[in-house]
py3Dmol code that shows the C-alpha trace and the ligand (Angstrom):
import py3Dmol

protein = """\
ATOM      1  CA  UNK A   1     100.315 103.225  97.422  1.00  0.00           C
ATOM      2  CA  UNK A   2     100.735 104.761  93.676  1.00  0.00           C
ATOM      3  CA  UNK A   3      99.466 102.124  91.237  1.00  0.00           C
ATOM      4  CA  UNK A   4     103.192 101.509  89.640  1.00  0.00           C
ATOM      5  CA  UNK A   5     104.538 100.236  93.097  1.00  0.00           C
ATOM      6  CA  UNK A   6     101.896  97.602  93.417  1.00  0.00           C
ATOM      7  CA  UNK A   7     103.255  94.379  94.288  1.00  0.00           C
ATOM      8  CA  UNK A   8     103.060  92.137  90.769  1.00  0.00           C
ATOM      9  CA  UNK A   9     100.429  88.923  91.483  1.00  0.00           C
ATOM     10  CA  UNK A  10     102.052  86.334  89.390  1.00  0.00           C
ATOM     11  CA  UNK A  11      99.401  85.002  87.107  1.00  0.00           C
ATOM     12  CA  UNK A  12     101.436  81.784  86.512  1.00  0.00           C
ATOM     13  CA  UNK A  13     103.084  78.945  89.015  1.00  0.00           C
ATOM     14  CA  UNK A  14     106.521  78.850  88.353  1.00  0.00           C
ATOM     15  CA  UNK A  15     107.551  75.530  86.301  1.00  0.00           C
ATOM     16  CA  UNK A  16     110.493  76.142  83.942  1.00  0.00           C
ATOM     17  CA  UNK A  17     113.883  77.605  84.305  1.00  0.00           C
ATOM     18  CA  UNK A  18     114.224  80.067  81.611  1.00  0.00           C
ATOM     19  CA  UNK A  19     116.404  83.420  82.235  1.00  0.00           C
ATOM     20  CA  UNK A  20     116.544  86.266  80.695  1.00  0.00           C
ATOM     21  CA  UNK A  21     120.057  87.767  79.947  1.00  0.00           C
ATOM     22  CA  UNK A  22     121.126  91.432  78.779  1.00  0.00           C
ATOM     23  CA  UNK A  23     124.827  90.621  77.895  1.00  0.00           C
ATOM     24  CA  UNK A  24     127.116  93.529  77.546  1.00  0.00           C
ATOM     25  CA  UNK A  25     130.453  93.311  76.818  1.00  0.00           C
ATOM     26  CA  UNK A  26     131.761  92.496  80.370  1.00  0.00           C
ATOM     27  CA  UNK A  27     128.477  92.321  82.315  1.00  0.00           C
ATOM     28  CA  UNK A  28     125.346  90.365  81.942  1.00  0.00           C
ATOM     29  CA  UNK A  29     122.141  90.823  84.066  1.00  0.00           C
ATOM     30  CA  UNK A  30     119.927  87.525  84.148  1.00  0.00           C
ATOM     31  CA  UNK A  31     116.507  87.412  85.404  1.00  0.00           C
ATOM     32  CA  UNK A  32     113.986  84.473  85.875  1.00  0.00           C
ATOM     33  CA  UNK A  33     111.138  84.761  84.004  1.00  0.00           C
ATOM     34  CA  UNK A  34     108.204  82.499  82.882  1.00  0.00           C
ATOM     35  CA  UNK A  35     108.028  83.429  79.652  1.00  0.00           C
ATOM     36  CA  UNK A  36     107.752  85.865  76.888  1.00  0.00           C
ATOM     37  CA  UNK A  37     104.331  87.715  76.741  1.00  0.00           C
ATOM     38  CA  UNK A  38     105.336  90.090  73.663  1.00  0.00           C
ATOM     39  CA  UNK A  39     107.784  89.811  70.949  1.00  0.00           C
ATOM     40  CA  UNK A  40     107.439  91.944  68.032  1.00  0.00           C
ATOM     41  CA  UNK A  41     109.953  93.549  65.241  1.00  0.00           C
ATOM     42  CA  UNK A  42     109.675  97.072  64.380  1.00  0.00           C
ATOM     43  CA  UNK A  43     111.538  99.490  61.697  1.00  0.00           C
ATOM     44  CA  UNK A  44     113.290 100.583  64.952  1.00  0.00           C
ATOM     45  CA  UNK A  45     113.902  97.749  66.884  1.00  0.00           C
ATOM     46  CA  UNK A  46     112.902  94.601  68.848  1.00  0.00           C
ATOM     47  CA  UNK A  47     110.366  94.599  71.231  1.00  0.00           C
ATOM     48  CA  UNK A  48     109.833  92.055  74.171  1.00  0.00           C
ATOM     49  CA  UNK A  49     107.857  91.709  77.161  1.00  0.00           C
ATOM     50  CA  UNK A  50     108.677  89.094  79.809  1.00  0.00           C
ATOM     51  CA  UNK A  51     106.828  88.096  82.963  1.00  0.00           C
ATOM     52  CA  UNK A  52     109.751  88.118  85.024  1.00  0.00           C
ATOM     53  CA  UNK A  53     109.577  86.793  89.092  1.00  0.00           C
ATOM     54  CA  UNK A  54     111.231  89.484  90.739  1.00  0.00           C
ATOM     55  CA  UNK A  55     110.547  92.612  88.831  1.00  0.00           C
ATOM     56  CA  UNK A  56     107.303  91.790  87.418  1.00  0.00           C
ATOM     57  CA  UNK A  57     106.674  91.979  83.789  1.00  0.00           C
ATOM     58  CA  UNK A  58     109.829  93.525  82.137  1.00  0.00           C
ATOM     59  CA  UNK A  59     110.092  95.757  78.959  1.00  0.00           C
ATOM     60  CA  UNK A  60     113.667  94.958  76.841  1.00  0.00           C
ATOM     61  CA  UNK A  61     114.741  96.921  73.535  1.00  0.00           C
ATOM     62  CA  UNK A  62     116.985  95.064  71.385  1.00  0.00           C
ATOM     63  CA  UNK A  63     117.378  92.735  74.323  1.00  0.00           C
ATOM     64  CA  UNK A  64     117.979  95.813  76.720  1.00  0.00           C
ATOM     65  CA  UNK A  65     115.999  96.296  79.713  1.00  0.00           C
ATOM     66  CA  UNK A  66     114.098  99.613  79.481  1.00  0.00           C
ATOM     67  CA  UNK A  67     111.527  99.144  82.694  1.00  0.00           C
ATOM     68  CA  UNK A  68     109.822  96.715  84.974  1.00  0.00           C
ATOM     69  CA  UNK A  69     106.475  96.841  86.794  1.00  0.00           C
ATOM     70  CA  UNK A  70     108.448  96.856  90.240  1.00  0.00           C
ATOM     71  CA  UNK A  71     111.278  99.512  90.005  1.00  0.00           C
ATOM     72  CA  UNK A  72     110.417 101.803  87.049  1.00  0.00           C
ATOM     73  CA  UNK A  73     109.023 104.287  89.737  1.00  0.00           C
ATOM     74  CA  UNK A  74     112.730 105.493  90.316  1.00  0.00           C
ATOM     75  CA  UNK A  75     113.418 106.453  86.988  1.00  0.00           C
ATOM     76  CA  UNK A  76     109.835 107.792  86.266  1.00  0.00           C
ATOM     77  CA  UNK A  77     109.919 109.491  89.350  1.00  0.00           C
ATOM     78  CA  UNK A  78     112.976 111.666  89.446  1.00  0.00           C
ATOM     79  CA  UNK A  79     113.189 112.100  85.608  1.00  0.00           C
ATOM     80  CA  UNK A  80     109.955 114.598  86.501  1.00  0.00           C
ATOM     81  CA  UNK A  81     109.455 115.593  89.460  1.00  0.00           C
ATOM     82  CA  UNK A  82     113.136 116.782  90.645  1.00  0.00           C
ATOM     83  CA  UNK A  83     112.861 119.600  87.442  1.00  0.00           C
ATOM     84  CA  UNK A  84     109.267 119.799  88.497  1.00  0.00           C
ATOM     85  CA  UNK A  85     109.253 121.127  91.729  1.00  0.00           C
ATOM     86  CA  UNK A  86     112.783 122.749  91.258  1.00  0.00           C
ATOM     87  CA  UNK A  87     111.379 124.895  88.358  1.00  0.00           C
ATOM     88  CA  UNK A  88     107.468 125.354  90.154  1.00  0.00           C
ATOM     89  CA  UNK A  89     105.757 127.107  87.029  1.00  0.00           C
ATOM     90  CA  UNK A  90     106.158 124.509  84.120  1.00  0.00           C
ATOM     91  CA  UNK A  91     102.797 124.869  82.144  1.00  0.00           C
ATOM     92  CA  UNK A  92     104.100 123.150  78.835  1.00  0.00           C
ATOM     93  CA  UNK A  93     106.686 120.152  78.945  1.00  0.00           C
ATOM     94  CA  UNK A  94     107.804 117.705  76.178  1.00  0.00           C
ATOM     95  CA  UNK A  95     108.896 114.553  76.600  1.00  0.00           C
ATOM     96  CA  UNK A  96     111.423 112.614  73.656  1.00  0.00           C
ATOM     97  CA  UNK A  97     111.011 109.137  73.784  1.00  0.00           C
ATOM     98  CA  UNK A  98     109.403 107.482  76.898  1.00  0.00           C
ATOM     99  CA  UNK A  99     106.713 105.438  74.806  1.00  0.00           C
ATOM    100  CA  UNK A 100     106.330 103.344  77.752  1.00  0.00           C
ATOM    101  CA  UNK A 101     104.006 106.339  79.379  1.00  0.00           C
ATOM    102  CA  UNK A 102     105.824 105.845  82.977  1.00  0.00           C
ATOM    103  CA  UNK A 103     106.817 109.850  82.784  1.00  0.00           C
ATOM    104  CA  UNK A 104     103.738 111.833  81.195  1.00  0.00           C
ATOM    105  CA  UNK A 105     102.285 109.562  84.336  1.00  0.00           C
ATOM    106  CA  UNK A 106     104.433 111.468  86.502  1.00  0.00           C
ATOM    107  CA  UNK A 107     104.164 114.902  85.167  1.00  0.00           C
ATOM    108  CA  UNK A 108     100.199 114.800  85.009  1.00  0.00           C
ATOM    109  CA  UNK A 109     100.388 114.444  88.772  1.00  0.00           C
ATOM    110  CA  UNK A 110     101.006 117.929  88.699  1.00  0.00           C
ATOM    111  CA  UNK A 111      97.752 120.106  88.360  1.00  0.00           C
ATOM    112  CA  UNK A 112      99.211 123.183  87.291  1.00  0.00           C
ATOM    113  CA  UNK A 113     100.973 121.960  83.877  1.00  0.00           C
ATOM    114  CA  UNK A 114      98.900 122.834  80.773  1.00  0.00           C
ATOM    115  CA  UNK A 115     100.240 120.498  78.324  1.00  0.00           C
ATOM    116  CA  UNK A 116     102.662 117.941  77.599  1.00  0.00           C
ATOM    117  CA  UNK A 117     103.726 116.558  74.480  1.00  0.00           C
ATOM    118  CA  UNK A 118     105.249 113.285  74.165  1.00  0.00           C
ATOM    119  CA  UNK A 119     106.852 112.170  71.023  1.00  0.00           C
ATOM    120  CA  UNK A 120     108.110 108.152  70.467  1.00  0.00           C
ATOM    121  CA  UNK A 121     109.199 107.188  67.395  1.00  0.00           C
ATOM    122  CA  UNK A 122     107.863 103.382  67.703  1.00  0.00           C
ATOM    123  CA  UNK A 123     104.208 102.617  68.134  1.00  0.00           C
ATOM    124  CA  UNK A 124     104.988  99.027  69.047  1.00  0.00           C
ATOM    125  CA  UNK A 125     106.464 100.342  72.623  1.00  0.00           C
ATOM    126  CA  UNK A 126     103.540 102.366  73.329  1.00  0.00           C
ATOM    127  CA  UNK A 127     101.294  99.014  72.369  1.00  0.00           C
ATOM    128  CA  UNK A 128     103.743  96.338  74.464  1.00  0.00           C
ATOM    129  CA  UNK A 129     103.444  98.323  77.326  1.00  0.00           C
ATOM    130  CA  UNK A 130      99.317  99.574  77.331  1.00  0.00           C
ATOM    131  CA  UNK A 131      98.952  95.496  77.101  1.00  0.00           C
ATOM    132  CA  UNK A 132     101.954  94.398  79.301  1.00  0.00           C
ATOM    133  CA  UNK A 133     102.722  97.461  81.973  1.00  0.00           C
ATOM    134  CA  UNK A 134      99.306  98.914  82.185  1.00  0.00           C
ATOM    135  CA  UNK A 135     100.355 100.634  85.436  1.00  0.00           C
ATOM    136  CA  UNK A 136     103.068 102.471  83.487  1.00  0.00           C
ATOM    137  CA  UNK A 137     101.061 103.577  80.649  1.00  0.00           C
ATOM    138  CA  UNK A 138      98.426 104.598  82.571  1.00  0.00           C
ATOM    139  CA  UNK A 139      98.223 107.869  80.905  1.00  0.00           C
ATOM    140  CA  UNK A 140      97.560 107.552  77.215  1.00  0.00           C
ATOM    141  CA  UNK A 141      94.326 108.687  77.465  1.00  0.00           C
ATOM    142  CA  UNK A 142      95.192 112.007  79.393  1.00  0.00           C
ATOM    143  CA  UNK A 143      93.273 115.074  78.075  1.00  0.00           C
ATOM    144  CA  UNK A 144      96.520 116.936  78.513  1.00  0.00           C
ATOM    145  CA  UNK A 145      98.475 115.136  76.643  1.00  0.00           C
ATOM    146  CA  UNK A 146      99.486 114.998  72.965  1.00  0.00           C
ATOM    147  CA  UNK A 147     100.810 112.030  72.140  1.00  0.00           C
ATOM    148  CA  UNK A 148     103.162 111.769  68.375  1.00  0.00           C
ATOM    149  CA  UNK A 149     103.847 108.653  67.069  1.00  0.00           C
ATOM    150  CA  UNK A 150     107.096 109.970  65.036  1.00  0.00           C
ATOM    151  CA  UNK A 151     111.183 110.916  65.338  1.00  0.00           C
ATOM    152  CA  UNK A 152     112.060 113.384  68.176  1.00  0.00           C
ATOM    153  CA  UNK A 153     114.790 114.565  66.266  1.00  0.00           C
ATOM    154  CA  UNK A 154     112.515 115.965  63.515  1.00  0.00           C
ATOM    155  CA  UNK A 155     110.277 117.371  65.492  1.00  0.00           C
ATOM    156  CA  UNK A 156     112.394 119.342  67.717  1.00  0.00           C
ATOM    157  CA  UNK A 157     114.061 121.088  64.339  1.00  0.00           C
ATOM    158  CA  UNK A 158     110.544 121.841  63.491  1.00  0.00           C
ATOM    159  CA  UNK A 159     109.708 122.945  67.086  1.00  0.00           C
ATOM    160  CA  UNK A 160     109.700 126.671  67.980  1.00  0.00           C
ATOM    161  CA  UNK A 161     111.460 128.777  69.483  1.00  0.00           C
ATOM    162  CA  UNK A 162     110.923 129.367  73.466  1.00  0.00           C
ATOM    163  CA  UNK A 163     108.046 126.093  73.007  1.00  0.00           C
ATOM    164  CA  UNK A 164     108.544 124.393  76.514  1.00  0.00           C
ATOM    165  CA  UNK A 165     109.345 125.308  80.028  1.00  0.00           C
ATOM    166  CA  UNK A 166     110.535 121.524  80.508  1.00  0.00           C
ATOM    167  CA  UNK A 167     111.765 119.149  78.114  1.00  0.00           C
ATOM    168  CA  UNK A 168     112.858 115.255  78.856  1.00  0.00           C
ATOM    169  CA  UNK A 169     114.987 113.424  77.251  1.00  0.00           C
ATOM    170  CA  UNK A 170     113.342 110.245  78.023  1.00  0.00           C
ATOM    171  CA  UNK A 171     115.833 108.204  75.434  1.00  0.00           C
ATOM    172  CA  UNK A 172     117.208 104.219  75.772  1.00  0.00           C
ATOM    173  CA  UNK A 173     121.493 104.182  75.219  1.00  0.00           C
ATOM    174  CA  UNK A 174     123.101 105.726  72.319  1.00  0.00           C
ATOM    175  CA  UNK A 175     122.486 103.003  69.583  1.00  0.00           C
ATOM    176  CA  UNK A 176     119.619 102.267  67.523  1.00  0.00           C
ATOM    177  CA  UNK A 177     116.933 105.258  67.120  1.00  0.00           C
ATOM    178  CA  UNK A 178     118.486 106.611  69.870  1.00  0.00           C
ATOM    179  CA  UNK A 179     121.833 107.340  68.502  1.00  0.00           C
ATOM    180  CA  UNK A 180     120.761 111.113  67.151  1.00  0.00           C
ATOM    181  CA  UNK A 181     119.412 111.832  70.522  1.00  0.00           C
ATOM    182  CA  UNK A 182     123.123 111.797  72.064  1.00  0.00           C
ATOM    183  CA  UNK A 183     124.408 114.447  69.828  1.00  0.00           C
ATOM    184  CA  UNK A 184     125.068 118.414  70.264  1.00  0.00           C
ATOM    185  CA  UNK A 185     123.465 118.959  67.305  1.00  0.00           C
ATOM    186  CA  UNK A 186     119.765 117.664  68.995  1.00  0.00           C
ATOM    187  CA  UNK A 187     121.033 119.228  72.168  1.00  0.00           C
ATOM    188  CA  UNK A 188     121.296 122.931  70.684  1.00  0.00           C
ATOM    189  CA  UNK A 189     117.483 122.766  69.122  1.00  0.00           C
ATOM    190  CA  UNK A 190     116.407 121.673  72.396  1.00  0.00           C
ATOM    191  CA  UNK A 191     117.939 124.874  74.136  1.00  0.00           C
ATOM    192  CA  UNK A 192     116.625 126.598  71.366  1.00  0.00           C
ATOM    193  CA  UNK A 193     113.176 125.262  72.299  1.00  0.00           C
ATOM    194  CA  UNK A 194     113.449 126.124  75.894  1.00  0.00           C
ATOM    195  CA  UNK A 195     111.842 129.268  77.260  1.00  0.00           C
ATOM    196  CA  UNK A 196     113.757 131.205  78.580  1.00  0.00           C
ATOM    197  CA  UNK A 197     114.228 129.583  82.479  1.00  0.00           C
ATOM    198  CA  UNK A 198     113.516 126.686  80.606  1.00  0.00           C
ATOM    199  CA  UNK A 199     114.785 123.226  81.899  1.00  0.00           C
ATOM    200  CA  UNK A 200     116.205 119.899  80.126  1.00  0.00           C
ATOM    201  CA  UNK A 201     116.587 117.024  81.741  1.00  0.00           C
ATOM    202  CA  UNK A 202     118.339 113.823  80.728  1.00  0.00           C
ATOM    203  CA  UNK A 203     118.641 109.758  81.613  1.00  0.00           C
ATOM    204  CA  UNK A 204     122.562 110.533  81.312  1.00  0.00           C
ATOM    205  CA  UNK A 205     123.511 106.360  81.458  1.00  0.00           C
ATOM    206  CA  UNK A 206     125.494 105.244  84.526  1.00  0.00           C
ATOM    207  CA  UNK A 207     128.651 106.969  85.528  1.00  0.00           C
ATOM    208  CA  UNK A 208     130.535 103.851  86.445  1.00  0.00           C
ATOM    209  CA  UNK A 209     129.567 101.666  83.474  1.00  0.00           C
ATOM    210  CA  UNK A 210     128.896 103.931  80.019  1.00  0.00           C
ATOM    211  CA  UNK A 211     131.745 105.971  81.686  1.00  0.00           C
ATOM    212  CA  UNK A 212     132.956 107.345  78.360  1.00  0.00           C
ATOM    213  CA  UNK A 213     129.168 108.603  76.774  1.00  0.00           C
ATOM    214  CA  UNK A 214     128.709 109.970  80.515  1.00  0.00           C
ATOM    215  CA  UNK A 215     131.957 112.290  79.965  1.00  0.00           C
ATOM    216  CA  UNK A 216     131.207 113.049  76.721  1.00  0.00           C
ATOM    217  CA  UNK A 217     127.460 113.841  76.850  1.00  0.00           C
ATOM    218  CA  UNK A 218     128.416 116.319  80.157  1.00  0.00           C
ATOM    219  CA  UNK A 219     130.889 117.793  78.685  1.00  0.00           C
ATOM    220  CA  UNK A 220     128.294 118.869  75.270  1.00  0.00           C
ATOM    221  CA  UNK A 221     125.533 120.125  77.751  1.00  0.00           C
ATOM    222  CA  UNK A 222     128.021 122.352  79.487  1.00  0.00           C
ATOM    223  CA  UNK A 223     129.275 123.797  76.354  1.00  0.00           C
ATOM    224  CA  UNK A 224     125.550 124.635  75.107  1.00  0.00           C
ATOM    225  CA  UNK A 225     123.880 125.724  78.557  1.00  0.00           C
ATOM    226  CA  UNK A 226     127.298 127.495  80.280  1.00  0.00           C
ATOM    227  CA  UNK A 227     129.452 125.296  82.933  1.00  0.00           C
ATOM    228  CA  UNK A 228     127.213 126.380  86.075  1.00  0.00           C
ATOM    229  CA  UNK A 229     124.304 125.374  84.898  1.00  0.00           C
ATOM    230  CA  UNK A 230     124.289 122.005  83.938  1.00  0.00           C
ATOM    231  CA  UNK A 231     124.448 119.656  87.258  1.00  0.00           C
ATOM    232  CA  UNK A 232     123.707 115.669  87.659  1.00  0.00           C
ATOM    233  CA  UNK A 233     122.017 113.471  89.901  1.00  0.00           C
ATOM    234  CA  UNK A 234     121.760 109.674  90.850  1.00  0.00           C
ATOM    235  CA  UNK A 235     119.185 107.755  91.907  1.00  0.00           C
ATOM    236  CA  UNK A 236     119.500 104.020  92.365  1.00  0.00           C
ATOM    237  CA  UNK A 237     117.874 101.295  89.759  1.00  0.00           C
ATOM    238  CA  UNK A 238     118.154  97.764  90.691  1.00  0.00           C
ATOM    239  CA  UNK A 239     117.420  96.376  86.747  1.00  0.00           C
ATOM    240  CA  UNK A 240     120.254  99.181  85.334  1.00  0.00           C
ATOM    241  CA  UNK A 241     123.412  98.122  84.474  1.00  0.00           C
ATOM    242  CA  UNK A 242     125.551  98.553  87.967  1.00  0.00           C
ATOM    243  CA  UNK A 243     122.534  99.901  89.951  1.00  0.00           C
ATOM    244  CA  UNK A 244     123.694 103.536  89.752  1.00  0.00           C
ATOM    245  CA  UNK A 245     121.781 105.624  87.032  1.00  0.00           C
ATOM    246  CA  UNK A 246     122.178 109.443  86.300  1.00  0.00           C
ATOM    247  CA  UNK A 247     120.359 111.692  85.171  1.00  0.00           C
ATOM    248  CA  UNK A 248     121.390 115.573  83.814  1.00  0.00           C
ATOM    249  CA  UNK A 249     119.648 118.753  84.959  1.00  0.00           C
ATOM    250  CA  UNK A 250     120.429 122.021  82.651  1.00  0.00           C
ATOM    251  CA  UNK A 251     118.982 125.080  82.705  1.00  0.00           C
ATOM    252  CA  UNK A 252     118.744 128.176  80.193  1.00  0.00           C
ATOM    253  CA  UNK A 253     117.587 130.822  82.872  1.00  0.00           C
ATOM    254  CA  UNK A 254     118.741 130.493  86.212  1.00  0.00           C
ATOM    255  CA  UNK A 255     116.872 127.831  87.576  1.00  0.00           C
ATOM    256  CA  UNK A 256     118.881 125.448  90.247  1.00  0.00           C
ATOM    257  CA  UNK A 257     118.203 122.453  91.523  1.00  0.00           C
ATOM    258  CA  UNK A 258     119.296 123.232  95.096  1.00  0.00           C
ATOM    259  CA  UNK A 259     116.855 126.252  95.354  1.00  0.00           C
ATOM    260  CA  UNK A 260     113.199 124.280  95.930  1.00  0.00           C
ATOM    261  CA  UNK A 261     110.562 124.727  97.590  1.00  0.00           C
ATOM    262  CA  UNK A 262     110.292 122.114 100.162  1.00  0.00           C
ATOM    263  CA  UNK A 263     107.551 122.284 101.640  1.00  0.00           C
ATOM    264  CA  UNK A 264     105.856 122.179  98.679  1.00  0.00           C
ATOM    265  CA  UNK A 265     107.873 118.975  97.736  1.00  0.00           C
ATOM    266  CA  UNK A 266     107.224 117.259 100.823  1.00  0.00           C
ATOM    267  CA  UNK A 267     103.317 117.722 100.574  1.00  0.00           C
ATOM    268  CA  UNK A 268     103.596 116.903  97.115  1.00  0.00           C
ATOM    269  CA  UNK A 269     105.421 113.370  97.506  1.00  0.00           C
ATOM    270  CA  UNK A 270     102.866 113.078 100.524  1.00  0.00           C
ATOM    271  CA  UNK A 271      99.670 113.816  98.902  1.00  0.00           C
ATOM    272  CA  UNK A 272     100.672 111.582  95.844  1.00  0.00           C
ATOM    273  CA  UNK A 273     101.704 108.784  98.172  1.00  0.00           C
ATOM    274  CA  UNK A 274     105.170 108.517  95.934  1.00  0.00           C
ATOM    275  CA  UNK A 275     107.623 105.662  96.259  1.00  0.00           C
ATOM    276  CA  UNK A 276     110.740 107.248  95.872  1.00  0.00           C
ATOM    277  CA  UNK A 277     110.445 111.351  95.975  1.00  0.00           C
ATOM    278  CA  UNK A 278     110.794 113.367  98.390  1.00  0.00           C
ATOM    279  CA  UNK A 279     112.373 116.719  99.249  1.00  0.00           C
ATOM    280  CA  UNK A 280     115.035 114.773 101.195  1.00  0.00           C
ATOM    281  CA  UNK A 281     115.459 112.564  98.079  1.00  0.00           C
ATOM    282  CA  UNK A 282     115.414 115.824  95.914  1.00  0.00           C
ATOM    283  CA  UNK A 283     118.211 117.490  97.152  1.00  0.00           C
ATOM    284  CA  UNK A 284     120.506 113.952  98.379  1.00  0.00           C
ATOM    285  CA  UNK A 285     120.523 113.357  94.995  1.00  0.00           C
ATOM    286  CA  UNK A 286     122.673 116.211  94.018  1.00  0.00           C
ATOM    287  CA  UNK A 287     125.783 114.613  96.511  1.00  0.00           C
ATOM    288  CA  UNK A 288     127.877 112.601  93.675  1.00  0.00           C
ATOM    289  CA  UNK A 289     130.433 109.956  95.179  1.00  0.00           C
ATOM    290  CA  UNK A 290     134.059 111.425  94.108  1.00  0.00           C
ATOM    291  CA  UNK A 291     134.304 109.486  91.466  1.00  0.00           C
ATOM    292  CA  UNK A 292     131.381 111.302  89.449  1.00  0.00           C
ATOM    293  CA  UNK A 293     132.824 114.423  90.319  1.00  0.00           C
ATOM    294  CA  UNK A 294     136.151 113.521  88.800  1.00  0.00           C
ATOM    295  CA  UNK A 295     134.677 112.443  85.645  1.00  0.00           C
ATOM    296  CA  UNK A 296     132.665 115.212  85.516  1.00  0.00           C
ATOM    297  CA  UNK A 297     135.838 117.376  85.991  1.00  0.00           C
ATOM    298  CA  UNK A 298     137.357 115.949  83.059  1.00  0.00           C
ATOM    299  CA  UNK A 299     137.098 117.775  80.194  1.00  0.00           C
TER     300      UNK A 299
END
"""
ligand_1 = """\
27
SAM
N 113.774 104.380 80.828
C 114.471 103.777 79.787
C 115.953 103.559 79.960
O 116.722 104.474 80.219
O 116.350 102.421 79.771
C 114.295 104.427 78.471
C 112.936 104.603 78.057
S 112.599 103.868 76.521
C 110.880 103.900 76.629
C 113.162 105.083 75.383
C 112.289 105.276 74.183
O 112.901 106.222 73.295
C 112.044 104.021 73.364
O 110.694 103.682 73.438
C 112.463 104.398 71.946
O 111.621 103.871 70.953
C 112.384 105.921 72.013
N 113.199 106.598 70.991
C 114.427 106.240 70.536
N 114.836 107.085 69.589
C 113.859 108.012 69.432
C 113.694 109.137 68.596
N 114.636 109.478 67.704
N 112.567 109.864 68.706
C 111.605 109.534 69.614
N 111.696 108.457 70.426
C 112.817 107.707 70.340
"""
view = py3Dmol.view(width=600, height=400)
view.addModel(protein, "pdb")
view.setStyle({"model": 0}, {"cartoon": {"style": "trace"}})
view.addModel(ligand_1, "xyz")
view.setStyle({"model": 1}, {"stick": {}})
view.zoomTo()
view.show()
């Protein structure tokens, strides 16, 4: 199987009861863990690593989960390779955020993309996880890859035009360094950026819990890339708040997701023995629950 799915060999007998809780306002997530392997402050924000018993070693932000050794190949996986294989000639791709290295992993599966460029603003992610989640940041060292420690914000205003068949929006919630990420303004110099069947794709929260950034942000990508071409898709991710994550797909040119090779996906999922891709995956995705079409209807 692909290193990231890898059952976690606990290095330590379990002796102490000690949780781990990410409190929101009417929801808290606990986990088990036997204790904290990182814990650093940066400009940014707090970074922690815990060895947790059922996920494996566990990467929080400001006390928020952001990925664990044994589910982060959801995320990681259909953050790339749904826009991937829907788009089937990305040669340059930028990623915003994602210090933790779990989607330039994913995108370097592909043989045909020239470059991508992955900008994190903290340095201390990118360290926690090479030490903590080796698995995930397995790519550092990747000849394709540029890797800039600084704000994603700046450098997309700096960016060129027509720069990247693909960019990812690889970003934790709204709050924190974050915040700017969520905001039309970022969103129009990333079109900008886009060539010109260019793809973004987003971690859009979870419908049922941040339901009121979910409306918003939807609502913002359809006024920048036109009403038709802006779709979502789910996937589920056990160590997300409610389970049921979203992500945004939004294209300049004419790209959809629906139109995909599948053969091509199939052997592709095959030949990188994936643990959650597939074509079948690919294109279930795209069914929303009523629900997520009503508050995607909203505005
Ligand atoms: N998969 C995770 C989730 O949805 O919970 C999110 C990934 S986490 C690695 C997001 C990363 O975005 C963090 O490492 C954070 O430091 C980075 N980030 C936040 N604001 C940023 C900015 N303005 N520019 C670049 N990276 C940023």
């Amino acid at each position: 199987r692909n290193v990231s799915a890898k059952p976690y060999d606990h290095p330590v007998k379990f002796t102490r009861d000690v949780w781990f809780t990410e409190r929101d306002e009417n929801i808290a997530l606990s986990l088990k863990h036997d204790g904290q392997l990182y814990k650093k402050e940066s400009p940014f924000q707090k970074v922690e690593v815990f060895a947790t018993q059922a996920y494996g070693n566990m990467l929080t932000l400001d006390g928020m989960v952001m990925c664990t050794q044994k589910d982060e190949y959801v995320y990681h996986e259909m953050i790339t390779h749904v826009p991937m294989l829907s788009h089937g000639r990305v040669k340059r791709a930028l990623v915003i955020g994602g210090g933790d290295g779990g989607t330039v992993r994913e995108l370097l599966r592909h043989p045909d993309l020239e470059e991508v460029v992955l900008v994190e603003i903290d340095a201390l992610v990118i360290e926690a996880c090479k030490l903590h989640l080796p698995e995930t940041a397995s790519a550092f060292d990747h000849p394709k890859l540029k890797l800039l420690v600084e704000d994603g914000i700046k450098y997309i205003k700096e960016c060129g035009d027509n720069a990247f068949d693909l960019i990812i929006v690889d970003s934790a919630d709204p709050v924190g360094p974050g915040e700017g990420l969520f905001t039309a303004e970022f969103y129009k110099e990333v079109y900008r950026c886009l060539t010109a069947d260019g793809i973004m794709v987003t971690q859009s929260e979870s419908p049922r819990f941040n339901t009121e950034v979910f409306v918003e942000i939807y609502d913002c990508y359809k006024g920048i890339f036109g009403k038709d071409n802006v779709h979502c898709y789910l996937a589920a991710i056990p160590t997300y708040p409610t389970g049921t994550w979203s992500f945004s797909f939004s294209s300049k040119g004419n790209s959809h997701p629906l139109v995909f090779d599948r053969e091509t996906a199939a052997e592709f999922s095959r030949k990188n023995d994936l643990n959650y891709y597939n074509e079948e995956i690919h294109a279930a995705a795209f069914a929303l629950p009523n629900f997520v079409k009503q508050l995607l209807n909203k505005k």
